[in-house]
N, C-alpha and C positions, 0 to 999 in steps of 0.2 A: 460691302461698305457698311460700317456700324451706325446707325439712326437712333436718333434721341427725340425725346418729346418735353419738351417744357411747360406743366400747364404754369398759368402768372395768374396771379388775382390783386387785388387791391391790396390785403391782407387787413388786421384786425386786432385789439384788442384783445380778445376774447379767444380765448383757445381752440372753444369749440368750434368756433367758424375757421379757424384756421384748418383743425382739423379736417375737415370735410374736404378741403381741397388732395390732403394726400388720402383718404377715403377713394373719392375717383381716381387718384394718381391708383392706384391699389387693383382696380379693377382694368384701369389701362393696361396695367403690369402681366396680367392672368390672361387679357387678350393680345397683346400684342408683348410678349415674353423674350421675341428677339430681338426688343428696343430697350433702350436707357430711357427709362420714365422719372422725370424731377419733377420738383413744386417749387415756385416762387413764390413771391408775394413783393409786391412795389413800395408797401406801405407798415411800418407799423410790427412786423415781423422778419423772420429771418426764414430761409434763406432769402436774400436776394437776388436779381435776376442772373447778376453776374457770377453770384456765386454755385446758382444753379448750373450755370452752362459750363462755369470752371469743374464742375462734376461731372458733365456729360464726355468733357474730353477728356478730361483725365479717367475714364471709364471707357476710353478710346472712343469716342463718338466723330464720327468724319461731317455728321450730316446731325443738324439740331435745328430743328422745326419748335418755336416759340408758337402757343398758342393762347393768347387772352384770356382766360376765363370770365368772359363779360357777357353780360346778356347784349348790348349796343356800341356803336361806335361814339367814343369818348376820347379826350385827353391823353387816357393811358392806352389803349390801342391804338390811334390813330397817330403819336408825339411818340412818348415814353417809351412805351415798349421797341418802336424801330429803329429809337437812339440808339437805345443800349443794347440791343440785339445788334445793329451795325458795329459801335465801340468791342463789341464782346469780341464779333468777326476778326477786328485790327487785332485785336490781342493774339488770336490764333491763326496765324497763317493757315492755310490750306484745308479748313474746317470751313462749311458752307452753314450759315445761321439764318433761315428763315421764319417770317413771321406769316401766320396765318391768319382768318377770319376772325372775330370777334363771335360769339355763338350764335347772334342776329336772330333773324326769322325763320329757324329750323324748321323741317316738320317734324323732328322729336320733339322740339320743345313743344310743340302743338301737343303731342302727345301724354309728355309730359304734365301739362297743365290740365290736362281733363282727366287724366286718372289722379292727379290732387284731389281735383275739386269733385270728381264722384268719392271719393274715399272721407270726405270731410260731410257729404251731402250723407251716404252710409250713417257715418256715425252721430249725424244729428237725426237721423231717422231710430237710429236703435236707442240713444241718449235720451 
């Protein structure tokens, strides 16, 4: 069975923060190379959710895992996202669309957050 991963974000303005979402999307790709990896964004950019998953299938995906890209549970994880990941479903018969966790209280992101803030503590010691 072919598996897709849809990260979603709020989207934005600015390019650059859009950017960053197919950045990850990129390195999802390199680890996990036998899945259909998209990017959405709910807000403000393209593609949209729907028009991501409208990619994953038509790129034969049977199985499409919608994942938030939010730090907490909000509006758009909790509402939005499991709308239109369910609407997406109707649309495609026999294509299973699931939505995942919000990125919540990881211990990456733990991890994450102290090699920032030694890396900024670094450069105002060398600064």
């Amino acid at each position: 069975m072919k598996r897709a991963i849809v990260l979603v974000d709020h989207g934005s303005r600015v390019a650059e923060a859009n950017a960053q979402l197919e950045a990850v999307a990129e390195r999802l790709r390199e680890r996990v190379p036998e899945r259909v990896v998209r990017i959405a964004h709910m807000e403000l950019a393209e593609p949209s959710l729907d028009q991501a998953i409208d990619a994953c299938v038509a790129a034969g995906a049977e199985e499409v895992v919608v994942h938030p890209y939010f730090l907490g549970p909000g509006r758009h994880s909790r509402e939005d996202i499991p709308r239109l990941a369910a609407a997406a479903a109707e649309r495609h018969a026999g294509v299973r669309v699931r939505v995942s966790e919000p990125l919540g209280v990881h211990p990456g992101l733990v991890d994450a957050v102290l090699e920032r803030v030694s890396a900024c503590e670094d450069r105002f010691r060398s600064g």
